[in-house]
mmCIF file of the N, C-alpha and C atoms, coordinates in Angstrom:
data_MODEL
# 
_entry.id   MODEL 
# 
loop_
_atom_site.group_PDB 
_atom_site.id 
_atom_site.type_symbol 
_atom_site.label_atom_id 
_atom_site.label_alt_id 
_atom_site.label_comp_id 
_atom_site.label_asym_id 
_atom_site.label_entity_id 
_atom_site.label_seq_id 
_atom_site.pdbx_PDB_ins_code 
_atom_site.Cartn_x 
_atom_site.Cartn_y 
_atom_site.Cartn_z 
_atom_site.occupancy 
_atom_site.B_iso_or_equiv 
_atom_site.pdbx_formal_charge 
_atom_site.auth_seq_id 
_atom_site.auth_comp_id 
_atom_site.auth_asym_id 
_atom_site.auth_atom_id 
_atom_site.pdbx_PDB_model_num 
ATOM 1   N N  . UNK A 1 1  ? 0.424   -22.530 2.910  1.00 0.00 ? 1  UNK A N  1 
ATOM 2   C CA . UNK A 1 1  ? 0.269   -21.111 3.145  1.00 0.00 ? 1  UNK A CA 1 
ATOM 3   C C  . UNK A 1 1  ? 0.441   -20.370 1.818  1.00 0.00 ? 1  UNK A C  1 
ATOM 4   N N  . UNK A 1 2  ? -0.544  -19.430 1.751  1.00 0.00 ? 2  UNK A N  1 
ATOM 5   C CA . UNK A 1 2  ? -0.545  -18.352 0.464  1.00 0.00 ? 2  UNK A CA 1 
ATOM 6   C C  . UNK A 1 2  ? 0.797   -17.980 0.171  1.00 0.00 ? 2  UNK A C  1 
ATOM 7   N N  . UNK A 1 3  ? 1.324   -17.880 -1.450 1.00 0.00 ? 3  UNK A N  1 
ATOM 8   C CA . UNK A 1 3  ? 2.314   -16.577 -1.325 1.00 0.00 ? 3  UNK A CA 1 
ATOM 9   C C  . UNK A 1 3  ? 2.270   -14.992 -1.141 1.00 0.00 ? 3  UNK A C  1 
ATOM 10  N N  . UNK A 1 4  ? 2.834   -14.077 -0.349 1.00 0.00 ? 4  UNK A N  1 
ATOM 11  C CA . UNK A 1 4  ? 3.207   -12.605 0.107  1.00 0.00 ? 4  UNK A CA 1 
ATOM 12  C C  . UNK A 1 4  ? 3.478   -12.101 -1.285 1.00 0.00 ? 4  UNK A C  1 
ATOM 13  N N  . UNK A 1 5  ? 3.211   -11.210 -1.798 1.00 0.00 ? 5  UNK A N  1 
ATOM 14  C CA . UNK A 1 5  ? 3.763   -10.769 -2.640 1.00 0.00 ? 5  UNK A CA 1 
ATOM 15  C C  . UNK A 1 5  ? 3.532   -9.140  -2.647 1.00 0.00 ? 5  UNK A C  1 
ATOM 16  N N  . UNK A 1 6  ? 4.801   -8.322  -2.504 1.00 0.00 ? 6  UNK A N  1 
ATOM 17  C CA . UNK A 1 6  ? 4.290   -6.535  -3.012 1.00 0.00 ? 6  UNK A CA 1 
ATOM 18  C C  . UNK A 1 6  ? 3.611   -6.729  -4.054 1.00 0.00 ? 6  UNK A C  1 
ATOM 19  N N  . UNK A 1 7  ? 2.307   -5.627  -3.855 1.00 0.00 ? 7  UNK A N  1 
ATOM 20  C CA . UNK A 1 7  ? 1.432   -5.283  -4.611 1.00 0.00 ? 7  UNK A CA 1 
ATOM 21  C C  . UNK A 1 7  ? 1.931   -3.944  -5.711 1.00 0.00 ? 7  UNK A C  1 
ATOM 22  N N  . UNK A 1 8  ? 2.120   -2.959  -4.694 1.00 0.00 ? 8  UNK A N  1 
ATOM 23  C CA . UNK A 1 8  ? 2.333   -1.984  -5.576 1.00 0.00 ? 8  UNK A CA 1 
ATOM 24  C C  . UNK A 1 8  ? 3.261   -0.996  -4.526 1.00 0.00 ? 8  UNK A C  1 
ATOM 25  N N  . UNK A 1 9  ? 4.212   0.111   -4.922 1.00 0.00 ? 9  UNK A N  1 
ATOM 26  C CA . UNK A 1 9  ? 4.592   1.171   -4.401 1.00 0.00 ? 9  UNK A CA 1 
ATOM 27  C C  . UNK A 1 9  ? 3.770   2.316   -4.188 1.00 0.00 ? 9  UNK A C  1 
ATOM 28  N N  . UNK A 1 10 ? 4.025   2.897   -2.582 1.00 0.00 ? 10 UNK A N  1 
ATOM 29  C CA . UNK A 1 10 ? 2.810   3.537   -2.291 1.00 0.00 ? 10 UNK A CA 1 
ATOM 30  C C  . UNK A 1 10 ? 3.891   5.054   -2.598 1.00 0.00 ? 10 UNK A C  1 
ATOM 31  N N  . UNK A 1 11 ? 2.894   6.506   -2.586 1.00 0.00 ? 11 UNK A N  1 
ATOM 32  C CA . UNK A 1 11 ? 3.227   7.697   -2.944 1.00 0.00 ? 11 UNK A CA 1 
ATOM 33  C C  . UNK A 1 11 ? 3.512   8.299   -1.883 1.00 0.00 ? 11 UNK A C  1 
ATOM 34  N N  . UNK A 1 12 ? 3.103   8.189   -0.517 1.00 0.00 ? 12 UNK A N  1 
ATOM 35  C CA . UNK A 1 12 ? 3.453   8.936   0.441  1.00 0.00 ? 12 UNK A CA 1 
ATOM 36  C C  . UNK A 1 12 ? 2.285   8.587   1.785  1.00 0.00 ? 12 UNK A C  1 
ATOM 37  N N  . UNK A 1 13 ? 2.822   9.029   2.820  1.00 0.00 ? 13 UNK A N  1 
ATOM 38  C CA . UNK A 1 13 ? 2.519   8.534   3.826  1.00 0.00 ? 13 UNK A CA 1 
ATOM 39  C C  . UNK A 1 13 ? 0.550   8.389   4.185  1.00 0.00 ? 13 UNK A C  1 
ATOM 40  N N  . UNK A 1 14 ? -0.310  9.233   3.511  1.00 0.00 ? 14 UNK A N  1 
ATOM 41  C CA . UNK A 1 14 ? -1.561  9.663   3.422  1.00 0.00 ? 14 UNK A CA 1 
ATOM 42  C C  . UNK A 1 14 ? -1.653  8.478   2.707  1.00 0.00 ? 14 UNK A C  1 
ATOM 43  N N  . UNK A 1 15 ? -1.122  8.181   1.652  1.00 0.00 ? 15 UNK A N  1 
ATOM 44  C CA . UNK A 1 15 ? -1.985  7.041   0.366  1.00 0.00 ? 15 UNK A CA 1 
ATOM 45  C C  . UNK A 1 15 ? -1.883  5.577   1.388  1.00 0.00 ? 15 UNK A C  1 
ATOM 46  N N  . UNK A 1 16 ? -0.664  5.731   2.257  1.00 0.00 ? 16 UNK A N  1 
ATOM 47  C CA . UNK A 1 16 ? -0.618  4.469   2.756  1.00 0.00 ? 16 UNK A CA 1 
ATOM 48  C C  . UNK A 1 16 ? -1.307  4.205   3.846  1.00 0.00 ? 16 UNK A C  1 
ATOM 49  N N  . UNK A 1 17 ? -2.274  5.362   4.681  1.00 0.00 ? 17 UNK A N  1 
ATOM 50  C CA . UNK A 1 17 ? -2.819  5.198   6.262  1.00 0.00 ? 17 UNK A CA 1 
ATOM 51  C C  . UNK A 1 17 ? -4.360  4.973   5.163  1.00 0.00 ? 17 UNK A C  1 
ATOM 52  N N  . UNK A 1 18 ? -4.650  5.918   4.662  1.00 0.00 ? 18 UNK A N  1 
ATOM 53  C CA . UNK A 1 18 ? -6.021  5.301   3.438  1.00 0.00 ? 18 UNK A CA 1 
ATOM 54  C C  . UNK A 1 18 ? -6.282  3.972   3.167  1.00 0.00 ? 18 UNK A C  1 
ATOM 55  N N  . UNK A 1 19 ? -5.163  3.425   2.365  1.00 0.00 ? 19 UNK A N  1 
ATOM 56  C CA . UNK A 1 19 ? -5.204  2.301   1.962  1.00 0.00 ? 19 UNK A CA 1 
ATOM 57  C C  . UNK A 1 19 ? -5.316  1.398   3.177  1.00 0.00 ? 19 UNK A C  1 
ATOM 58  N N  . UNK A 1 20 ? -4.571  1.419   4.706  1.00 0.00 ? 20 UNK A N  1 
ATOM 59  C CA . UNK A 1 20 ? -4.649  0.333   6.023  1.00 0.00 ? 20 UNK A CA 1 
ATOM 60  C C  . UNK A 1 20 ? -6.009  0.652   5.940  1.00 0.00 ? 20 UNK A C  1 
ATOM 61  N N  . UNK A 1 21 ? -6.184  1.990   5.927  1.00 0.00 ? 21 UNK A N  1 
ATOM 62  C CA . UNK A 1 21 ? -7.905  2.092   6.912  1.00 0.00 ? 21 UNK A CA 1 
ATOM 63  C C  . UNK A 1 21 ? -9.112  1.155   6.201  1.00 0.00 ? 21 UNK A C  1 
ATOM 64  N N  . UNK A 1 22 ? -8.989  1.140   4.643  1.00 0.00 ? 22 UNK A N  1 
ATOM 65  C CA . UNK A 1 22 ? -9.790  0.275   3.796  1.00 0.00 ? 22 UNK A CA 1 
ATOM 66  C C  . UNK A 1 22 ? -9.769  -1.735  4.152  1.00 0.00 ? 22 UNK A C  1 
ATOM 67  N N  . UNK A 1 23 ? -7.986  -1.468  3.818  1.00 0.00 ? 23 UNK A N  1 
ATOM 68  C CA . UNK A 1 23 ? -8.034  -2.729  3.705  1.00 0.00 ? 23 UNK A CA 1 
ATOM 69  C C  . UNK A 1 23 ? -7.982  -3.873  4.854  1.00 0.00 ? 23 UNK A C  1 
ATOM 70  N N  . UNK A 1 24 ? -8.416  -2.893  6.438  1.00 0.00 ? 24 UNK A N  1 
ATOM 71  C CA . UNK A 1 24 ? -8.803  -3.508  7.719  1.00 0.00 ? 24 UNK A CA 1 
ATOM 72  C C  . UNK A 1 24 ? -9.960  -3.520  7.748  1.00 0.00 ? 24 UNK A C  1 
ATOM 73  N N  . UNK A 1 25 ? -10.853 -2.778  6.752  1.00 0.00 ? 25 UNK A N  1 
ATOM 74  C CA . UNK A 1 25 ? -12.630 -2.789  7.309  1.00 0.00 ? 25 UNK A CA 1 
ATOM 75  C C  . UNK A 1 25 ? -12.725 -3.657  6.735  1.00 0.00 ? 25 UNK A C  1 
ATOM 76  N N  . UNK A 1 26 ? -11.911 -3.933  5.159  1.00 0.00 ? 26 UNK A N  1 
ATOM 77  C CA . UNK A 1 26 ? -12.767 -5.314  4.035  1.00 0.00 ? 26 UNK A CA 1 
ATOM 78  C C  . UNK A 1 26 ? -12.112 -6.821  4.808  1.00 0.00 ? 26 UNK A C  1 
ATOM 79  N N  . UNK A 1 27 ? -11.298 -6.516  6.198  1.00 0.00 ? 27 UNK A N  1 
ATOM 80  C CA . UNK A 1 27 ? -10.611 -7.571  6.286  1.00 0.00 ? 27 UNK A CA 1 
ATOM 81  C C  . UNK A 1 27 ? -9.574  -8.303  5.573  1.00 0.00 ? 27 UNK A C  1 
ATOM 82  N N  . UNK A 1 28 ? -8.669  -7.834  4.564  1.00 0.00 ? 28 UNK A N  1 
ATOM 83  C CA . UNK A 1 28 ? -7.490  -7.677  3.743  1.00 0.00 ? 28 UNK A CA 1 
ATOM 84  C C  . UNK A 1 28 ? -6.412  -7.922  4.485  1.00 0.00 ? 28 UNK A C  1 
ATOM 85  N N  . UNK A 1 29 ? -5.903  -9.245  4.584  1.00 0.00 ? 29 UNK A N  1 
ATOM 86  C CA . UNK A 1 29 ? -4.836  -9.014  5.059  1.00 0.00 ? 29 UNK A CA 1 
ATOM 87  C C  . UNK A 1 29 ? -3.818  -8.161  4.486  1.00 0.00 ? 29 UNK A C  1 
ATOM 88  N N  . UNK A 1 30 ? -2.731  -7.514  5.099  1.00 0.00 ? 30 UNK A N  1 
ATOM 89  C CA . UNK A 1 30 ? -1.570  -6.940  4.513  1.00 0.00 ? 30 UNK A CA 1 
ATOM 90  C C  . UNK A 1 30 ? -0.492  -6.507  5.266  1.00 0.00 ? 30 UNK A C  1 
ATOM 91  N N  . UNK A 1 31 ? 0.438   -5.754  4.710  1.00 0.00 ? 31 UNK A N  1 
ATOM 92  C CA . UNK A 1 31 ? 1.706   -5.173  5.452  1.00 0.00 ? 31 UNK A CA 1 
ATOM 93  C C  . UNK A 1 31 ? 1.903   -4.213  4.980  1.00 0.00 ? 31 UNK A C  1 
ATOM 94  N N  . UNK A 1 32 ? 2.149   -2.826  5.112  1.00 0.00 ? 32 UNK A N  1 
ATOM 95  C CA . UNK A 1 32 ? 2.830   -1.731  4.963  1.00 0.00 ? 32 UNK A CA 1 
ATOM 96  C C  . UNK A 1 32 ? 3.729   -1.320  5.604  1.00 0.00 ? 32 UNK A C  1 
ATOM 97  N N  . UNK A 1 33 ? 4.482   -0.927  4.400  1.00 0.00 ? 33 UNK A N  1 
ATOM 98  C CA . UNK A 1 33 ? 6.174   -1.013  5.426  1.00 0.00 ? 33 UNK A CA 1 
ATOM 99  C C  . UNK A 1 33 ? 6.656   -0.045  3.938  1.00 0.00 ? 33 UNK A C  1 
ATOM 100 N N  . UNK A 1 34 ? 7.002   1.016   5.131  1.00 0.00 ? 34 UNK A N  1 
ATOM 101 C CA . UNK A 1 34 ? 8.145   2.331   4.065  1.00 0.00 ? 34 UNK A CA 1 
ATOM 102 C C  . UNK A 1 34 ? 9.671   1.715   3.854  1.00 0.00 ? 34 UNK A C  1 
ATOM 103 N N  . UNK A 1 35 ? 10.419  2.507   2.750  1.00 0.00 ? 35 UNK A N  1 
ATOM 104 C CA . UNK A 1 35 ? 11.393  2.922   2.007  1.00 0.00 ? 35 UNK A CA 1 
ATOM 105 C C  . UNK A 1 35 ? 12.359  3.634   3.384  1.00 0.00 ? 35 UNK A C  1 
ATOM 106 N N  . UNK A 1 36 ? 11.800  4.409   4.078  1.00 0.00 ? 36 UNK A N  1 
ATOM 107 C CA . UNK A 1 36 ? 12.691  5.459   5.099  1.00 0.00 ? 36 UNK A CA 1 
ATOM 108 C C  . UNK A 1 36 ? 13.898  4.867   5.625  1.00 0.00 ? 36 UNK A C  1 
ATOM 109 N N  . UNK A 1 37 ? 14.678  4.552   5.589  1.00 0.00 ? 37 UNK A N  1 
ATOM 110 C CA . UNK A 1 37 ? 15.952  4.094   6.265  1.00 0.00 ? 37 UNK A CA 1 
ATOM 111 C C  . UNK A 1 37 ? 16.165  5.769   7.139  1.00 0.00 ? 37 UNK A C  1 
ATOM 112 N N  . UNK A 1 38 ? 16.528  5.384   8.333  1.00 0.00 ? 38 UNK A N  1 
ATOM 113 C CA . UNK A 1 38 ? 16.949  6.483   9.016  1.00 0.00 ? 38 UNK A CA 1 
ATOM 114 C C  . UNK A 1 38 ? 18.397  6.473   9.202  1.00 0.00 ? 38 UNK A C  1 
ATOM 115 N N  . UNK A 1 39 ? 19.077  5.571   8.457  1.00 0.00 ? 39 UNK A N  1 
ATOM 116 C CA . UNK A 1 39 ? 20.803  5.927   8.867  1.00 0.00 ? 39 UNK A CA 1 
ATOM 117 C C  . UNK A 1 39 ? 20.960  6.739   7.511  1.00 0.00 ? 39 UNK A C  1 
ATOM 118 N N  . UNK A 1 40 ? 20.308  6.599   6.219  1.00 0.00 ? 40 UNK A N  1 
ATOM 119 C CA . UNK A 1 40 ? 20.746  7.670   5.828  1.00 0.00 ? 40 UNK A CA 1 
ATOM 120 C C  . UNK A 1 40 ? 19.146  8.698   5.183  1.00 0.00 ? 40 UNK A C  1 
ATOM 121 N N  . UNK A 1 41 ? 18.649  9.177   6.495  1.00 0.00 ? 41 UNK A N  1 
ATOM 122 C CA . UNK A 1 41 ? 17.525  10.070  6.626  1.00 0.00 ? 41 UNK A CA 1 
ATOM 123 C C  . UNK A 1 41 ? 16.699  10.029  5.426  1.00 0.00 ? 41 UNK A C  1 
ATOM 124 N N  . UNK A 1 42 ? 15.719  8.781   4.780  1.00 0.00 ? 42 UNK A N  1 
ATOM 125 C CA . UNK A 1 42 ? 15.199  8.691   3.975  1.00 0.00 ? 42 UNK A CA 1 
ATOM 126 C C  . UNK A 1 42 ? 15.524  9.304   2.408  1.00 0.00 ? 42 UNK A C  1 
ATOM 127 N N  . UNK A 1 43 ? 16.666  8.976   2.670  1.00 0.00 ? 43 UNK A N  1 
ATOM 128 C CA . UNK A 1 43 ? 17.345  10.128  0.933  1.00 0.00 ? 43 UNK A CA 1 
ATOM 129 C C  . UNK A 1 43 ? 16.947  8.794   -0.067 1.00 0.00 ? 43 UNK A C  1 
ATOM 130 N N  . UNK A 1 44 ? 16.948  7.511   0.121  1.00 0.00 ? 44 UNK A N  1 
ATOM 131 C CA . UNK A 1 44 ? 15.898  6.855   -0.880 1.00 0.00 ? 44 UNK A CA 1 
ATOM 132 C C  . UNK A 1 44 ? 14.485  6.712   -1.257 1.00 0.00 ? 44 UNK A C  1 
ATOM 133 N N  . UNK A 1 45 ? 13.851  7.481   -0.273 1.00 0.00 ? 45 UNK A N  1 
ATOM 134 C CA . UNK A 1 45 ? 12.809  7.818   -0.589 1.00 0.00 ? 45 UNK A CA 1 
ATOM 135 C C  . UNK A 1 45 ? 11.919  8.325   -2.618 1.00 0.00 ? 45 UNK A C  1 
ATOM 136 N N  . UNK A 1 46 ? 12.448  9.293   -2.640 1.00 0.00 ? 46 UNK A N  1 
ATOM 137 C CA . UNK A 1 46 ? 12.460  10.304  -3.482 1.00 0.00 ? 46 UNK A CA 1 
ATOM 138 C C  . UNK A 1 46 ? 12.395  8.729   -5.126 1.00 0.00 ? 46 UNK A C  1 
ATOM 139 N N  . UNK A 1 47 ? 13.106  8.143   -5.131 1.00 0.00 ? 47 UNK A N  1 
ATOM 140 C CA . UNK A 1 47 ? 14.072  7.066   -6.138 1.00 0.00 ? 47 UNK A CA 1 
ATOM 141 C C  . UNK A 1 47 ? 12.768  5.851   -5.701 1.00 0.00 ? 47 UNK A C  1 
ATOM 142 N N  . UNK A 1 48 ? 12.808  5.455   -4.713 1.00 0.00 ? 48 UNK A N  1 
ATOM 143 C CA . UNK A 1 48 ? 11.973  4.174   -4.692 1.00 0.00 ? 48 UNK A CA 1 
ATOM 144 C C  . UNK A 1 48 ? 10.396  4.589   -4.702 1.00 0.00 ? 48 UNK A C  1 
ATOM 145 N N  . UNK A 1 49 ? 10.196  5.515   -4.142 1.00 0.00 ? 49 UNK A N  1 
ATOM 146 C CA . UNK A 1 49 ? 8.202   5.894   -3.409 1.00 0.00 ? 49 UNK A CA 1 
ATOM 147 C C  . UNK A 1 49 ? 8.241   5.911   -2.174 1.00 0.00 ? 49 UNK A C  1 
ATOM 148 N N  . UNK A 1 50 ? 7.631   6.370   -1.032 1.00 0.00 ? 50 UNK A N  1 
ATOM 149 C CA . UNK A 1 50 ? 7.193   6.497   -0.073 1.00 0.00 ? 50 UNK A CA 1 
ATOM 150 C C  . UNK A 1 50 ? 7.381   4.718   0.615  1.00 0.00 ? 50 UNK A C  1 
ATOM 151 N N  . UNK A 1 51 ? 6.918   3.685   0.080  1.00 0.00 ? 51 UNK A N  1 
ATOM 152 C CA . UNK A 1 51 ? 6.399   2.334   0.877  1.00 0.00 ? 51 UNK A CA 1 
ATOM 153 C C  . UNK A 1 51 ? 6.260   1.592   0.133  1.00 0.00 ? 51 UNK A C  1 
ATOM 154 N N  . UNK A 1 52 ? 5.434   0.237   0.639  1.00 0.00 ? 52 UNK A N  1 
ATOM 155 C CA . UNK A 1 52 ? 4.794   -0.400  -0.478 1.00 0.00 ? 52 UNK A CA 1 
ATOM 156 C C  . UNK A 1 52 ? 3.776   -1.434  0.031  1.00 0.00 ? 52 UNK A C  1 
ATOM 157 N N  . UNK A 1 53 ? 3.341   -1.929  -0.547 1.00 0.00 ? 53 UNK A N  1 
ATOM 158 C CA . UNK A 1 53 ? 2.061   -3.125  -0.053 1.00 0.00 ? 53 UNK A CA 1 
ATOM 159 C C  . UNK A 1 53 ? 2.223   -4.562  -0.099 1.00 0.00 ? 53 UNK A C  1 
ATOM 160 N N  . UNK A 1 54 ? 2.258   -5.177  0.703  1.00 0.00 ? 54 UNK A N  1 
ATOM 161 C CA . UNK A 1 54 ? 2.219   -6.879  0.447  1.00 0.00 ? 54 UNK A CA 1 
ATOM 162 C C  . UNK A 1 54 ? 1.004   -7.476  0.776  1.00 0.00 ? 54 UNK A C  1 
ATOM 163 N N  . UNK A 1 55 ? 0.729   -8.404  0.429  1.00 0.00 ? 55 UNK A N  1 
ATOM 164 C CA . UNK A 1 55 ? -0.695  -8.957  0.609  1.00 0.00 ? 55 UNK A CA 1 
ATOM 165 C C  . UNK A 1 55 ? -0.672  -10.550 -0.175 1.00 0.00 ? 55 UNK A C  1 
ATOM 166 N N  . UNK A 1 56 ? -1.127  -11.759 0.655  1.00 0.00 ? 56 UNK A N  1 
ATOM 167 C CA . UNK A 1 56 ? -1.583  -12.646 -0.323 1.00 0.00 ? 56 UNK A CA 1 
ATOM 168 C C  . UNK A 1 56 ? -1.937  -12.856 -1.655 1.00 0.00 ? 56 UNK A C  1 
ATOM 169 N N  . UNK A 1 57 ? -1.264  -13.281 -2.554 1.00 0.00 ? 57 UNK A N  1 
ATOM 170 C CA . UNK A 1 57 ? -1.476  -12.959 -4.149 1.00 0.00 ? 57 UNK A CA 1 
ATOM 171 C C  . UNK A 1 57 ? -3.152  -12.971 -4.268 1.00 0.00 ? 57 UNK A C  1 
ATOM 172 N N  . UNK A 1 58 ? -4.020  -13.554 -3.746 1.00 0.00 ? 58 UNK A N  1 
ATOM 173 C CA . UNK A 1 58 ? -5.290  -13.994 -4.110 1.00 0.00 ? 58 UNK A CA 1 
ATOM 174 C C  . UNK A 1 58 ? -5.852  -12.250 -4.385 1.00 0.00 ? 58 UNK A C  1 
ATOM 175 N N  . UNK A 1 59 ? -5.020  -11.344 -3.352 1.00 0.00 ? 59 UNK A N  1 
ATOM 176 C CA . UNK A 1 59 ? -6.041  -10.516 -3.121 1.00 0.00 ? 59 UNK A CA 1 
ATOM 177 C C  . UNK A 1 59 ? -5.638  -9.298  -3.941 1.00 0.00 ? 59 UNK A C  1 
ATOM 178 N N  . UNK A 1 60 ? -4.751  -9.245  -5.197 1.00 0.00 ? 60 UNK A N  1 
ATOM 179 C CA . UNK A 1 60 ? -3.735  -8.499  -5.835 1.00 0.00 ? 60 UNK A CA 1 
ATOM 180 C C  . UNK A 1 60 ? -5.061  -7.481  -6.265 1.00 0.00 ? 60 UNK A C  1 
ATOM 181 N N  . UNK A 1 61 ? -5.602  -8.125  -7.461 1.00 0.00 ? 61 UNK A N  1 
ATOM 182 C CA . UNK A 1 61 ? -6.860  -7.065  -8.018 1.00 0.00 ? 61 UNK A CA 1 
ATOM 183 C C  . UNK A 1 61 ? -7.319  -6.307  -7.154 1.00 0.00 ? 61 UNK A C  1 
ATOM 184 N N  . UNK A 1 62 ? -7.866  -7.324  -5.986 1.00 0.00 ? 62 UNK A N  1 
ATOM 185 C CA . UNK A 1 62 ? -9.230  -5.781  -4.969 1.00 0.00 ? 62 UNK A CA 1 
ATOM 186 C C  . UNK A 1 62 ? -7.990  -4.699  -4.183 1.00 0.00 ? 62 UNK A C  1 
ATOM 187 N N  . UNK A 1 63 ? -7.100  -4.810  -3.948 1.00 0.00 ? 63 UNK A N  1 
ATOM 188 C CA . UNK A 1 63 ? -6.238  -4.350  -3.208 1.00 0.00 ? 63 UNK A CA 1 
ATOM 189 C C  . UNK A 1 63 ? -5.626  -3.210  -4.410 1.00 0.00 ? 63 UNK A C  1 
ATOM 190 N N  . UNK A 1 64 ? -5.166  -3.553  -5.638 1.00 0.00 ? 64 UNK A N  1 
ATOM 191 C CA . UNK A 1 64 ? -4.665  -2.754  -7.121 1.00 0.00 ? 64 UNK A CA 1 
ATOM 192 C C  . UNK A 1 64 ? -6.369  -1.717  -7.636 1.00 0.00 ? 64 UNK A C  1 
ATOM 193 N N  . UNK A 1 65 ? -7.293  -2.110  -7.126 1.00 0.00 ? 65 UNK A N  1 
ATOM 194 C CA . UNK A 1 65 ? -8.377  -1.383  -7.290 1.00 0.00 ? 65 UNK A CA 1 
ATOM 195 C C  . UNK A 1 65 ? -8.816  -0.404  -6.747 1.00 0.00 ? 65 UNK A C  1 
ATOM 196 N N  . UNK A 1 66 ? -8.679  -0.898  -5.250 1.00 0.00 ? 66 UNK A N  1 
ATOM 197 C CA . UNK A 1 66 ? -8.506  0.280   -4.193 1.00 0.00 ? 66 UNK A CA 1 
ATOM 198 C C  . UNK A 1 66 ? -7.854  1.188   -4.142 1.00 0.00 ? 66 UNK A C  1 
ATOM 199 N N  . UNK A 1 67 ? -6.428  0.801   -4.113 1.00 0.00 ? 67 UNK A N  1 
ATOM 200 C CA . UNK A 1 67 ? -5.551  1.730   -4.570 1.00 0.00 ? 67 UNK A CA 1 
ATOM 201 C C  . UNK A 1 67 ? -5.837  2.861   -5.737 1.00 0.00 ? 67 UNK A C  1 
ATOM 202 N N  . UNK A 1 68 ? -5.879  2.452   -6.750 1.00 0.00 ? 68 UNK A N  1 
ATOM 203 C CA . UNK A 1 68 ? -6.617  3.066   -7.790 1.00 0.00 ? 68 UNK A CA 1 
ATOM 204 C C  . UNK A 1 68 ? -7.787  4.202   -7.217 1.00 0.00 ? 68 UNK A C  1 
ATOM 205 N N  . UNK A 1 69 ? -8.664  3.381   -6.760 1.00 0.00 ? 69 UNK A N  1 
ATOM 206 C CA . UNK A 1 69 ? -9.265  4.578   -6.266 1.00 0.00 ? 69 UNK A CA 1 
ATOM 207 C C  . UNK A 1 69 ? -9.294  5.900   -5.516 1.00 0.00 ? 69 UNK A C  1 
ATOM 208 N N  . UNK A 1 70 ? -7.917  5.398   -4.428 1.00 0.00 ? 70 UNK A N  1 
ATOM 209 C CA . UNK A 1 70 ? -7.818  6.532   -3.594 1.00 0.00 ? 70 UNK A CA 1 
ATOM 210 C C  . UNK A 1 70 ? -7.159  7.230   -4.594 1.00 0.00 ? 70 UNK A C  1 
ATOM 211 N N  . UNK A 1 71 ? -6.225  6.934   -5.580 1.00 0.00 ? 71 UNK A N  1 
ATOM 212 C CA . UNK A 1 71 ? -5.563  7.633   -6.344 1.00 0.00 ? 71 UNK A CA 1 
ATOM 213 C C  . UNK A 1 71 ? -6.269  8.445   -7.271 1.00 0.00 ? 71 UNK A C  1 
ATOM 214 N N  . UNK A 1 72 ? -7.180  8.391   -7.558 1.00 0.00 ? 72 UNK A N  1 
ATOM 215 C CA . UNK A 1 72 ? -8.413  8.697   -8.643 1.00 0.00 ? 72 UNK A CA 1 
ATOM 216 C C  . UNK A 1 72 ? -9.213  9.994   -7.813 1.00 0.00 ? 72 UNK A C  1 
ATOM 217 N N  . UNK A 1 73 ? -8.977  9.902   -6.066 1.00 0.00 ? 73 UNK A N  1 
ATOM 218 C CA . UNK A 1 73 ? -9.844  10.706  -4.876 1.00 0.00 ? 73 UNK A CA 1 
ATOM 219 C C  . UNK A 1 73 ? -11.447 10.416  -5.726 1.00 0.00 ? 73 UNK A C  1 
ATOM 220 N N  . UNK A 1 74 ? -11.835 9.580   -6.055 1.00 0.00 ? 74 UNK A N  1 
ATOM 221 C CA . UNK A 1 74 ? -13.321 9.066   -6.656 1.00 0.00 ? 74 UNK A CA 1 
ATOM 222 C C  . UNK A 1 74 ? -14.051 8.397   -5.068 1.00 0.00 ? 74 UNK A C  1 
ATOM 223 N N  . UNK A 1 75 ? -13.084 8.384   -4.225 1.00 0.00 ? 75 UNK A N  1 
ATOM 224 C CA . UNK A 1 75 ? -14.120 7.717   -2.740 1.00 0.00 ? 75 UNK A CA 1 
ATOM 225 C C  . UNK A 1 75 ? -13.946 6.200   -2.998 1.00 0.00 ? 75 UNK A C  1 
ATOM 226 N N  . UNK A 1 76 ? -14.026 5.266   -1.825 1.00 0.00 ? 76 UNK A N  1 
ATOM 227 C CA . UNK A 1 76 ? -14.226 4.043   -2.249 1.00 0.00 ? 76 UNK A CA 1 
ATOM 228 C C  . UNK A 1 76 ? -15.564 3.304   -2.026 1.00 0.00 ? 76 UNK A C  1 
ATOM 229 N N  . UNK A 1 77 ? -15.772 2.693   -3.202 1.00 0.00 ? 77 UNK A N  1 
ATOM 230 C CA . UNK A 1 77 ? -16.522 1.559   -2.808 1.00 0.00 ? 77 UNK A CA 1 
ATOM 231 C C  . UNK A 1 77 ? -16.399 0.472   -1.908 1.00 0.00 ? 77 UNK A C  1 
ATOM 232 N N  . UNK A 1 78 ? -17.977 -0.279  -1.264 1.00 0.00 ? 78 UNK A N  1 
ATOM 233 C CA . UNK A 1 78 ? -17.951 -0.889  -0.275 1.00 0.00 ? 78 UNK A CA 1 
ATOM 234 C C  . UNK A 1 78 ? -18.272 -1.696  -1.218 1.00 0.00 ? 78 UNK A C  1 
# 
């Protein structure tokens, strides 16, 4: 089995529903999973980023590209 590895820290909750919506059409596996701890009401937020991305190492580049792009608001390529 592949290794999991975080890709990158996401900025907030929009960069991270973008990024699922992409990386379910290209078929990407992944995980997104926030920073929010609710026992102490996301006050690490702010210090860590919003979330972050894991994904099979194979797929680090197209996944670090994408990202990029939404970050860029340039639209993504298919």
């Amino acid at each position: 089995m592949e290794e999991i590895v975080k890709i990158a820290t996401l900025e907030n909750e929009i960069e991270a529903k973008l990024l699922d919506i992409v990386l379910v059409e290209r078929n990407i596996p992944h995980f997104i999973g926030t920073y929010h701890d609710a026992a102490y009401d996301g006050i690490f937020q702010p210090q860590k980023g919003w979330g972050f991305v894991e994904t099979p190492a194979s797929y680090k580049s197209q996944v670090l590209e994408i990202l990029s792009d939404i970050r860029k608001g340039d639209g993504i390529e298919k």
